[in-house]
DRENTORKOL-3810 file (N, C-alpha, C; in nm, 4 decimals):
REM DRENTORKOL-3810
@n.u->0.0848; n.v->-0.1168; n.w->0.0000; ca.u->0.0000; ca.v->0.0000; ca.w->0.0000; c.u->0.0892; c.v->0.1229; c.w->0.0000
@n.u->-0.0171; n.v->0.2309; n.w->-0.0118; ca.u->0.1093; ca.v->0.3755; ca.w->-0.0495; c.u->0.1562; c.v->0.4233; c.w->0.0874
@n.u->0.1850; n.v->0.5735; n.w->0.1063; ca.u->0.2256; ca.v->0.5839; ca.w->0.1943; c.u->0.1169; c.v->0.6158; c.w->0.3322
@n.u->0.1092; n.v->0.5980; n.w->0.4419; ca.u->0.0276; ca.v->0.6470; ca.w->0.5326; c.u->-0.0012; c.v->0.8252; c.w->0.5657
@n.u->-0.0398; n.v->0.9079; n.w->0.4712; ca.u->-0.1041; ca.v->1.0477; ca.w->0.4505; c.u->-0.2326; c.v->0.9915; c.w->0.3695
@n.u->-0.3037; n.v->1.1343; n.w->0.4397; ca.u->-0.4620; ca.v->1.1542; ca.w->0.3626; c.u->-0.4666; c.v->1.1091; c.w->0.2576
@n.u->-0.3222; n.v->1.1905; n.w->0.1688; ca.u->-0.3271; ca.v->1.1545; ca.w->-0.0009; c.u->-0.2894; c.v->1.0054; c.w->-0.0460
@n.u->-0.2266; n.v->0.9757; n.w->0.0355; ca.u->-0.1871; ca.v->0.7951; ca.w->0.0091; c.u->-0.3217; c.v->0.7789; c.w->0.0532
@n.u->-0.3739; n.v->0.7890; n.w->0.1794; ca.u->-0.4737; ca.v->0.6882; ca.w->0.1772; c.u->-0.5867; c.v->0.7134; c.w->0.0558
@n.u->-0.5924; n.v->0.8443; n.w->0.0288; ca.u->-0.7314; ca.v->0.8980; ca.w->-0.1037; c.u->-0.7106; c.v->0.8010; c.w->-0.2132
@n.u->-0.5653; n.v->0.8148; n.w->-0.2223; ca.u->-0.4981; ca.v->0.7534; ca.w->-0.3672; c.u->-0.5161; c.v->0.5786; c.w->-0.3714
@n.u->-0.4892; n.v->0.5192; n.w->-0.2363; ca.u->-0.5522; ca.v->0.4175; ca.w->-0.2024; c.u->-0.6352; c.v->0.3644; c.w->-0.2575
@n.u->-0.7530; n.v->0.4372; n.w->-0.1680; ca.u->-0.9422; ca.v->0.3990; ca.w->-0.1868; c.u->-0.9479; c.v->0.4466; c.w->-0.3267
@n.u->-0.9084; n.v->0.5143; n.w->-0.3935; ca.u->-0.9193; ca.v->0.5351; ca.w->-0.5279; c.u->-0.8827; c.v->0.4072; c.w->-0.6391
@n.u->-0.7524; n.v->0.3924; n.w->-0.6030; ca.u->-0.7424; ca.v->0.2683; ca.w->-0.6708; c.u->-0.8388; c.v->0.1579; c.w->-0.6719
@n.u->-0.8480; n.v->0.1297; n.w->-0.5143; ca.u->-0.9150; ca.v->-0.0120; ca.w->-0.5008; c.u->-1.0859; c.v->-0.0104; c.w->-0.5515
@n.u->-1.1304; n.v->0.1674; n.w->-0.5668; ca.u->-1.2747; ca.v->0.1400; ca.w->-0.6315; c.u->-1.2661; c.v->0.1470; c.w->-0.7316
@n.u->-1.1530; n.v->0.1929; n.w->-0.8224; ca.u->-1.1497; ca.v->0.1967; ca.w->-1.0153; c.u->-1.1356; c.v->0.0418; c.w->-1.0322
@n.u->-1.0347; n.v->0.0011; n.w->-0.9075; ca.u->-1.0538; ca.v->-0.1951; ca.w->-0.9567; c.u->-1.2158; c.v->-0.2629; c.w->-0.9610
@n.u->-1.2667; n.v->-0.2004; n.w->-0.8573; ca.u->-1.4172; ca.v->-0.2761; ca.w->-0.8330; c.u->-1.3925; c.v->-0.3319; c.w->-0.7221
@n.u->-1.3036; n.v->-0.3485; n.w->-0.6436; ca.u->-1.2774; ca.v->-0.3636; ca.w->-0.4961; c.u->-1.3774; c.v->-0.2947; c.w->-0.3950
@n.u->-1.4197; n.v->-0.1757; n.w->-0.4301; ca.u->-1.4823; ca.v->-0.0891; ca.w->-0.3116; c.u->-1.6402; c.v->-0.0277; c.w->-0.4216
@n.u->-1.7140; n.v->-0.0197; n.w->-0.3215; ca.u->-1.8710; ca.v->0.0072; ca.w->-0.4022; c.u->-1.8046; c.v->0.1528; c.w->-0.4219
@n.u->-1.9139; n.v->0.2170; n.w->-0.5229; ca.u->-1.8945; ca.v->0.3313; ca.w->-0.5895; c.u->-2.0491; c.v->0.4124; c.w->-0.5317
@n.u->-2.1006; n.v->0.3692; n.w->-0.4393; ca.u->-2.2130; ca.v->0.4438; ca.w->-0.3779; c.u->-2.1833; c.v->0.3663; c.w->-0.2135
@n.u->-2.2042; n.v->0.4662; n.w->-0.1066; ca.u->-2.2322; ca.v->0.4350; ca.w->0.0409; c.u->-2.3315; c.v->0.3131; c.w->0.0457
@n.u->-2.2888; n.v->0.2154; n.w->0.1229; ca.u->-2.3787; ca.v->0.0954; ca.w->0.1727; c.u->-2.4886; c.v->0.1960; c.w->0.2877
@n.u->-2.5801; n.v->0.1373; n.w->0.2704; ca.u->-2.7030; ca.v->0.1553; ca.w->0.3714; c.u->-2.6144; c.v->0.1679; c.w->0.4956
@n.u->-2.5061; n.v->0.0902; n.w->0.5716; ca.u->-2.5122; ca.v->0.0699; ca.w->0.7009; c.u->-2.4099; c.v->0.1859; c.w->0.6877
@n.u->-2.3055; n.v->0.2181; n.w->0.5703; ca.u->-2.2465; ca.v->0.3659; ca.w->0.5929; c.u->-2.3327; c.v->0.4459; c.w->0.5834
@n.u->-2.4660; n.v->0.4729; n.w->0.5713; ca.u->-2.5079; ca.v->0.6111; ca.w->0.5806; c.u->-2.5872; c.v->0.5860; c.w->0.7297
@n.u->-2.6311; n.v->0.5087; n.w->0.6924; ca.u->-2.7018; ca.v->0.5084; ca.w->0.9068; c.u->-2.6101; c.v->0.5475; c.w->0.9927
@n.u->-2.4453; n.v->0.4687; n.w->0.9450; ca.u->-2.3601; ca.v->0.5219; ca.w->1.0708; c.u->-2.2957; c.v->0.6934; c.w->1.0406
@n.u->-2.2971; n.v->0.7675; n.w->0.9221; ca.u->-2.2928; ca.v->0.8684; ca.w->0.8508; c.u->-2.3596; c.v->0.9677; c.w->0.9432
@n.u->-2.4957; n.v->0.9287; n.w->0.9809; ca.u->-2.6409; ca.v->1.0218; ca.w->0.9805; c.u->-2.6293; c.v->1.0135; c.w->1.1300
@n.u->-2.6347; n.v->0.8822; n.w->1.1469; ca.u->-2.5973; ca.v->0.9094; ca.w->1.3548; c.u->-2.5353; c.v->0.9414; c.w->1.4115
@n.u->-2.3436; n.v->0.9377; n.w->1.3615; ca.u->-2.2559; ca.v->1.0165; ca.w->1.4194; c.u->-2.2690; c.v->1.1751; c.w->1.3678
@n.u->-2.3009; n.v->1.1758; n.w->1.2564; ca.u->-2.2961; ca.v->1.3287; ca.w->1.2581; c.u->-2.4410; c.v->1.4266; c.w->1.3091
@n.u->-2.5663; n.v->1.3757; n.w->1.3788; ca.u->-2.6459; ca.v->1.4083; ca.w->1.4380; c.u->-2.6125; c.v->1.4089; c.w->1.5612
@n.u->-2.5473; n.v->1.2801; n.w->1.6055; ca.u->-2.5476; ca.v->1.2275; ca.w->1.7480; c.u->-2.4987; c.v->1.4185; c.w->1.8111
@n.u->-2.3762; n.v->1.4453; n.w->1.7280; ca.u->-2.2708; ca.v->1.5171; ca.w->1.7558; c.u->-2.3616; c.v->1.6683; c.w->1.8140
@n.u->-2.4720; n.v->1.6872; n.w->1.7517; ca.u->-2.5567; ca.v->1.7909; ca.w->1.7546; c.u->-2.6656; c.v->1.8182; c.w->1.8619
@n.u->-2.7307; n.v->1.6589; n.w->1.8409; ca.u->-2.8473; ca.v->1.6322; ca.w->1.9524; c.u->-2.8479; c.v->1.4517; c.w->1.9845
@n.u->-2.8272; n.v->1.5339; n.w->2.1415; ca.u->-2.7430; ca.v->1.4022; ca.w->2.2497; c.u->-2.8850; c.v->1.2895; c.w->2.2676
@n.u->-2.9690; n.v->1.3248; n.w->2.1746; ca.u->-3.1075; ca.v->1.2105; ca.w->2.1616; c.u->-3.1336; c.v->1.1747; c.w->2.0714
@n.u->-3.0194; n.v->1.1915; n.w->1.9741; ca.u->-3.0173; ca.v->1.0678; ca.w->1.8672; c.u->-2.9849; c.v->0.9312; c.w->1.8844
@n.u->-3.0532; n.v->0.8485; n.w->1.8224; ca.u->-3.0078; ca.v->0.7145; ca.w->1.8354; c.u->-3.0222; c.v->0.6348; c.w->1.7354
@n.u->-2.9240; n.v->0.5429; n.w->1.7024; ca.u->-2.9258; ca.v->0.4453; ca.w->1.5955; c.u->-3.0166; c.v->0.3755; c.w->1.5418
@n.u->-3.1612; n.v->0.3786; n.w->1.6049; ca.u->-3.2820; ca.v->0.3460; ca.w->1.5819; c.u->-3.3517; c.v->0.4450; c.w->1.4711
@n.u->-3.3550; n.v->0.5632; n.w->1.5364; ca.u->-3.4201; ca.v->0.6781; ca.w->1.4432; c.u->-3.3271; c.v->0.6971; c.w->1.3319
@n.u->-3.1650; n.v->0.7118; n.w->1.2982; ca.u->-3.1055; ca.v->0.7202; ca.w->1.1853; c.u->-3.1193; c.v->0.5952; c.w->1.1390
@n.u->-3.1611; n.v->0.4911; n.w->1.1731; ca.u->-3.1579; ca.v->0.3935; ca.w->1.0919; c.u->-3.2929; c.v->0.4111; c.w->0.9746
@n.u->-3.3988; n.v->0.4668; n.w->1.0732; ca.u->-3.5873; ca.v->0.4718; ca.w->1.0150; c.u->-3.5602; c.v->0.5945; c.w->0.8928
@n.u->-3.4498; n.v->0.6864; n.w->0.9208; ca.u->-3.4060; ca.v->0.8121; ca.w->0.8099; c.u->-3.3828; c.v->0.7917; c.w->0.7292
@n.u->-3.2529; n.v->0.6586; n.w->0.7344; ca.u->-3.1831; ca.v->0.6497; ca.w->0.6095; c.u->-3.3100; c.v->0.5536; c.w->0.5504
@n.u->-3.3940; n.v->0.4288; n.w->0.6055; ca.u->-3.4701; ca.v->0.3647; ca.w->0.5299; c.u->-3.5450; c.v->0.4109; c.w->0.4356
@n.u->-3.6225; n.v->0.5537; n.w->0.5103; ca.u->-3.7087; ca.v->0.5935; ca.w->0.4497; c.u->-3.6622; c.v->0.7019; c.w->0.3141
@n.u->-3.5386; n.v->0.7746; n.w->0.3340; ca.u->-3.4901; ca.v->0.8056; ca.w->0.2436; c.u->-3.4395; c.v->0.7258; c.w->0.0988
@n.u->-3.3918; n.v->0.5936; n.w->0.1385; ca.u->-3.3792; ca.v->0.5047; ca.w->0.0319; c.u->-3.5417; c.v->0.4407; c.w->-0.0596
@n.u->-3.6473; n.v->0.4507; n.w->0.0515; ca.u->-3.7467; ca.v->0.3877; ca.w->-0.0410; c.u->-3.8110; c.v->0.5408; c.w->-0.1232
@n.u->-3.8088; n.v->0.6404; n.w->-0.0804; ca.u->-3.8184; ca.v->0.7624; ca.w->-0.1512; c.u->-3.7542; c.v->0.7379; c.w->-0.2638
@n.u->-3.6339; n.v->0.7459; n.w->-0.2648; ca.u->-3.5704; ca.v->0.7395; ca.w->-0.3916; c.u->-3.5932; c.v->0.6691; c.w->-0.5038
@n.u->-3.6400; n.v->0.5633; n.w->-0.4373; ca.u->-3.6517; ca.v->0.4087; ca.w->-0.5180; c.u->-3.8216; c.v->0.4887; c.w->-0.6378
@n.u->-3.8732; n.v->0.5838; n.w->-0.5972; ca.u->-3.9920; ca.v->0.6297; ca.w->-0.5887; c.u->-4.0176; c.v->0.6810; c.w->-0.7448
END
């Protein structure tokens, strides 16, 4: 692997998704954990339950 900086690691994950190694869209369980840490951070009554019902309902929207 390259070197251990941001840009090695960018250059990294870059490689390994032009191979097809890494998805080219966020998995469901990265955006639940996406949506809860970066809420949690805001309001201390978030919970992994309700970002989970967010991201669901945002994905069947889409699907729409």
């Amino acid at each position: 692997m390259g070197e251990r900086t941001y840009e090695g690691l960018m250059q990294e994950a870059k490689r390994l998704r032009d191979a097809g190694k890494l998805p080219k869209q966020p998995t469901k369980e990265q955006l639940i954990d996406f949506a809860y840490g970066n809420t949690k951070i805001e309001n201390p009554k978030m919970t992994r339950e309700i970002a989970t019902r967010a991201v669901t309902k945002l994905l069947e929207d889409q699907e729409k």
